[in-house]
C-alpha positions in Angstrom: 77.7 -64.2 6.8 81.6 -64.1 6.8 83.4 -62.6 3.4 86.8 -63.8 2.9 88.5 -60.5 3.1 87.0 -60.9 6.7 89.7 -63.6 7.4 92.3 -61.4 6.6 95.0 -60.5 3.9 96.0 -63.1 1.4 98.1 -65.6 2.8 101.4 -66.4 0.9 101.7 -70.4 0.4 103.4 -72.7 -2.1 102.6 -75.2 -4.5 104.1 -78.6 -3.7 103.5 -81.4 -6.1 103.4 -79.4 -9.6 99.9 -78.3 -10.5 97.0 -80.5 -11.4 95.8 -82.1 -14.5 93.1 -80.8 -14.4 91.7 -76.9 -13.3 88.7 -78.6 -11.3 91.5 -80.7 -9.3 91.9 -76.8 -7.4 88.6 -77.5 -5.7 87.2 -79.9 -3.6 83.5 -79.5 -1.4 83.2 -79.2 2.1 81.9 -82.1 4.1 80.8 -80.1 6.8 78.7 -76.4 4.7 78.7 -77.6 0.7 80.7 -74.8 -0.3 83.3 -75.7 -3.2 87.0 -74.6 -1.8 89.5 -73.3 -3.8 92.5 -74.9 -2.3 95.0 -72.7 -3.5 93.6 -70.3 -1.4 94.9 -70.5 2.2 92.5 -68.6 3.9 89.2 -70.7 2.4 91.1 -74.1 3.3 91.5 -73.2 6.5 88.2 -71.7 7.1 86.4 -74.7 5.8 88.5 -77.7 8.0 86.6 -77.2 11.1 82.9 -78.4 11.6 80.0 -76.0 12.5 81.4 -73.1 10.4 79.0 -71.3 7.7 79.6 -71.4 4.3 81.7 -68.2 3.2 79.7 -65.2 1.6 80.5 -64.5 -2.5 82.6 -61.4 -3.2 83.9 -59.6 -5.7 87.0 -61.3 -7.7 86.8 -64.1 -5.2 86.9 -68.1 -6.2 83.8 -68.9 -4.0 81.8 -71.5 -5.8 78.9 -72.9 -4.2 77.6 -76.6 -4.7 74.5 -77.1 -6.6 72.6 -79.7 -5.0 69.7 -81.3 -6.9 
């Protein structure tokens, strides 16, 4: 599986919009592996927007979340 310090260093980005109401608003799930996204992080977003990829493996001090399906 891929850890998202595979993909890289940290990719500096900016908010545009202010922040959300809400915290949860950060995340969205993947259409294509289930994995929740943190969208303020660059590196998952862009990871996650093209199909047939795998979901990305948990690490320490990362905001990988995974979707629990019933």
């Amino acid at each position: 599986m891929t850890k998202l310090s595979d993909l890289g260093p940290p990719i500096p980005c900016k908010l545009h919009g202010g922040k959300p109401e809400r915290e949860e608003d950060n995340f969205y799930s993947c259409p294509y592996c289930g994995q929740i996204v943190d969208q303020r992080v660059l590196r998952q977003v862009m990871w996650h927007e093209g199909p047939g990829h795998e979901p990305l493996e948990p690490e320490d001090g990362a905001t990988i979340l995974m979707e629990v399906r019933n």
